[in-house]
C-alpha positions in Angstrom: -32.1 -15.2 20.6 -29.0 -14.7 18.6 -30.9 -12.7 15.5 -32.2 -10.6 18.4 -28.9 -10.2 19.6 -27.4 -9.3 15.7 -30.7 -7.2 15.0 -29.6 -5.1 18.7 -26.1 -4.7 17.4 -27.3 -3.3 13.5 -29.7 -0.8 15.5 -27.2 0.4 17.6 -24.4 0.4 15.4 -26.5 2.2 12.8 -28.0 4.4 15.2 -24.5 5.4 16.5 -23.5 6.1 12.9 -25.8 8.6 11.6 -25.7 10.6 15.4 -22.3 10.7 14.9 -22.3 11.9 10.9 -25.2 13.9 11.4 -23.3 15.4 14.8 -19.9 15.9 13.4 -21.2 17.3 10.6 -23.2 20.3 12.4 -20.1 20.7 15.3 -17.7 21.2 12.3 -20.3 23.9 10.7 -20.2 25.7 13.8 -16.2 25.6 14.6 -14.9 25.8 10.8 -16.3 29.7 10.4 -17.5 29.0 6.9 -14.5 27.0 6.0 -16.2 24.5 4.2 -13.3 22.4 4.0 -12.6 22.1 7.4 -16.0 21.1 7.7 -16.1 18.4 5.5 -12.5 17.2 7.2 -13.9 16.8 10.9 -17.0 14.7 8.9 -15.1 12.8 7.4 -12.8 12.2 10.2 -15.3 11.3 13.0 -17.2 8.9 10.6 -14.3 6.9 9.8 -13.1 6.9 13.3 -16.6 6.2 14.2 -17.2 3.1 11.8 -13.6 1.4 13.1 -14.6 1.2 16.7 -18.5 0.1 15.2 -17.5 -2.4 13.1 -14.8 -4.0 15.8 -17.4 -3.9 18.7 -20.1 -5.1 17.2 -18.7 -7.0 14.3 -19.0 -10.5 16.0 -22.2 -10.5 17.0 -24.3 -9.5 13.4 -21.5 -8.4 11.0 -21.6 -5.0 11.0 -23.4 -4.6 8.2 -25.2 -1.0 9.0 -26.3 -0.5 5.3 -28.7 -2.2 3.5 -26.1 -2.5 0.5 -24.1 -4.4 2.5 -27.1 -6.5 3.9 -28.1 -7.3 0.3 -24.5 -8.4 -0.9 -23.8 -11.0 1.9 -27.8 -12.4 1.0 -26.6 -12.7 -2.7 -23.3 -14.3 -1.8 -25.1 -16.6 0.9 -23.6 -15.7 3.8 -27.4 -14.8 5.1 -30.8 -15.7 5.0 -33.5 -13.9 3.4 -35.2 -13.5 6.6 -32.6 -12.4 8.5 -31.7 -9.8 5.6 -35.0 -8.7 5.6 -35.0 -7.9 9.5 -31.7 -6.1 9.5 -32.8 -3.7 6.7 -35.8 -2.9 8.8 -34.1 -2.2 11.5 -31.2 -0.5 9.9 -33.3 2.3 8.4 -35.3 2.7 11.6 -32.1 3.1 13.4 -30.9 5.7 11.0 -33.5 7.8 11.2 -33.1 7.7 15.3 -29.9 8.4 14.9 -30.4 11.6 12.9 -32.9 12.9 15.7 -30.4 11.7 18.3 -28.1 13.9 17.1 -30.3 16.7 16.2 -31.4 16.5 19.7 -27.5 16.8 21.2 -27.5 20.7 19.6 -31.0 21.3 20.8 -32.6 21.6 17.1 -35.8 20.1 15.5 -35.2 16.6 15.9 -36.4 15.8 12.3 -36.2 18.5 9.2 -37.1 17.6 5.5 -33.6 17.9 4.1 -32.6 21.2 1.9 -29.6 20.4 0.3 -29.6 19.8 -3.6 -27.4 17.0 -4.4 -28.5 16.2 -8.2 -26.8 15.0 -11.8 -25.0 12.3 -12.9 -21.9 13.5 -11.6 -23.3 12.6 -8.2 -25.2 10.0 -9.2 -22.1 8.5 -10.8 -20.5 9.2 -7.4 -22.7 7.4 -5.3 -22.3 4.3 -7.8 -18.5 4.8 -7.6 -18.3 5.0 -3.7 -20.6 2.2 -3.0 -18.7 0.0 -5.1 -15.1 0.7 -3.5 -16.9 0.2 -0.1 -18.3 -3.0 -0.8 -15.3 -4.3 -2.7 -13.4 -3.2 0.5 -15.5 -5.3 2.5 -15.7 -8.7 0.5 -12.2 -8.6 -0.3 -11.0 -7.4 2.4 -13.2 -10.4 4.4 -12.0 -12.7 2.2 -7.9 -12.1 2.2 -7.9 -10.1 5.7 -10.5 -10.1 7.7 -8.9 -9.1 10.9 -8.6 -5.9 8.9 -11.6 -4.9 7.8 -12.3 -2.4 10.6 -9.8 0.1 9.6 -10.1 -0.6 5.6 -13.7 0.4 5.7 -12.8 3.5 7.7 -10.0 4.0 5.4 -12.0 3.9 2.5 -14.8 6.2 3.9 -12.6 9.0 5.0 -10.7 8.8 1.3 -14.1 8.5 -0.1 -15.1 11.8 1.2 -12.5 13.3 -0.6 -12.5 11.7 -3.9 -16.0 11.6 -5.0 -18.6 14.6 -5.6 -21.5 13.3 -3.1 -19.1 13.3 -0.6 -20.0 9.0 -0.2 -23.0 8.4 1.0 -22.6 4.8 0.2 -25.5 3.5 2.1 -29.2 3.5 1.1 -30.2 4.0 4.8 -28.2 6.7 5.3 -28.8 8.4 2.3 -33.0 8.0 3.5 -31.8 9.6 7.3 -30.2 12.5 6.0 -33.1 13.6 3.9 -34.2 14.1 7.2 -31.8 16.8 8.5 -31.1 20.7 7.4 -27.2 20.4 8.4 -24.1 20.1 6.7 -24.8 16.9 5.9 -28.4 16.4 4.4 -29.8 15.5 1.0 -33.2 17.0 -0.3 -36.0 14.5 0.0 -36.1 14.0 -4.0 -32.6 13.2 -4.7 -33.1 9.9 -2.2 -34.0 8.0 -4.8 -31.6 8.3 -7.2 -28.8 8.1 -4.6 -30.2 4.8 -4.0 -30.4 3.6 -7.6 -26.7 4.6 -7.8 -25.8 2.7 -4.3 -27.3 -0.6 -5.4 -25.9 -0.5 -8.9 -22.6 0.4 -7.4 -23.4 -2.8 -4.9 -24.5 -5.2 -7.6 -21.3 -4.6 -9.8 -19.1 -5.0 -6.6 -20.7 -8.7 -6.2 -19.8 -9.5 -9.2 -16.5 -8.3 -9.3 -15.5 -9.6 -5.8 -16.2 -13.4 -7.2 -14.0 -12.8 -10.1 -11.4 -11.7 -7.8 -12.0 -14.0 -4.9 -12.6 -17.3 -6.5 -9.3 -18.7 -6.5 -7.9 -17.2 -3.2 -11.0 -18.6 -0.9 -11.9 -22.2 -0.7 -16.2 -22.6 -0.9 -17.7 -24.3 1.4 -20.6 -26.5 0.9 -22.9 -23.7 -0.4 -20.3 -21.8 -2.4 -20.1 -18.8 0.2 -16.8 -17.3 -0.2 -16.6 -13.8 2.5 -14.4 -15.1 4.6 -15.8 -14.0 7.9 -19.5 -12.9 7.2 -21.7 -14.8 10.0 -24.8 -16.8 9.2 -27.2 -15.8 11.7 -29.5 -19.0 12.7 -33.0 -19.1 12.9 -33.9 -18.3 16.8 -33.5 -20.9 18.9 
């Protein structure tokens, strides 16, 4: 019953997400009057926003994890089991792609539209890699030295990551599939998915790596050498 309960929280914090990055992406199109940059502020604002109260609220009951990035980084660092990894990935992208229809739905559009937007070249690809590897660094270290904080570091980081990199930080390979999925401010063409995600998991992989560096000598190991501090280890169902 508790993986239930964890794979509840990862659809409907996921879910959540993409209505409200999909949403605030299309209400700031129609208020900014072709200020793109007004645009791209009230985005970026209601996701961080969004992923604080998220993370907090559902944080203790599957980790907050809403990105299959994040997923595969506590499997490496053992904090899950494969089969529990598996399942939130599953339901993660399912719940993304809800999401986008969910919020497509809230302004009365088609609730799923083969994304238009051309997000190519290795200055975005290089962004993906650079945003996804801030965000999970963010999250392992910031687990491991202050957990209690992690809620507003991760929305910290988003909204700054908005700003500082060219794809605007996708950061997350379900999200990156869900907005191929939507015409609005804040879609992706269907064949730029894949390289977004090719950039997310590098980006991902070379956090790992980095966080251990970092992290050995601050975090004592438990019996399995699993050092996030406060990542839970779902159990088999009882």
């Amino acid at each position: 019953m508790r993986l239930l309960r964890a794979l509840l929280a990862e659809a409907l914090g996921t879910l959540l997400l993409l209505a409200t990055v999909v949403g605030s992406g299309i209400m700031g199109v129609r208020l900014a009057q072709g200020n793109d940059g007004i645009a791209l502020l009230a985005n970026a604002g209601a996701t961080a926003a969004i992923l604080y109260v998220l993370i907090v609220v559902f944080g203790p009951t599957s980790g907050a994890h809403f990105n299959p990035a994040v997923t595969l980084a506590m499997r490496i660092c053992g904090a899950i089991d494969t089969r529990t990894a598996m399942a939130y990935v599953v339901v993660q992208v399912i719940a993304a792609i809800i999401g986008v229809a969910l919020a497509h739905a809230m302004f009365d559009q088609a609730l799923l539209q083969p994304g238009t937007h051309a997000r190519e070249g290795a200055g975005q690809w290089l962004s993906e890699g650079v945003a996804t590897f801030g965000l999970l660094l963010t999250i392992l270290l910031g687990a491991a030295h202050r957990p209690a904080a992690v809620p507003a570091l991760v929305g910290a980081y988003i909204f700054a990551a908005y700003w500082f990199t060219g794809s605007t930080s996708f950061a997350n390979p379900a999200v990156t599939l869900a907005r191929s999925l939507t015409q609005s401010f804040a879609g992706i063409r269907p064949t730029d998915v894949p390289a977004f995600m090719a950039s997310q998991f590098a980006g991902m992989g070379l956090a790992v790596a980095v966080a251990a560096i970092l992290a050995r000598n601050d975090v004592e190991e438990d019996s399995r050498g699993q050092y996030v501090g406060d990542a839970p280890t779902i159990p088999e169902d009882q």
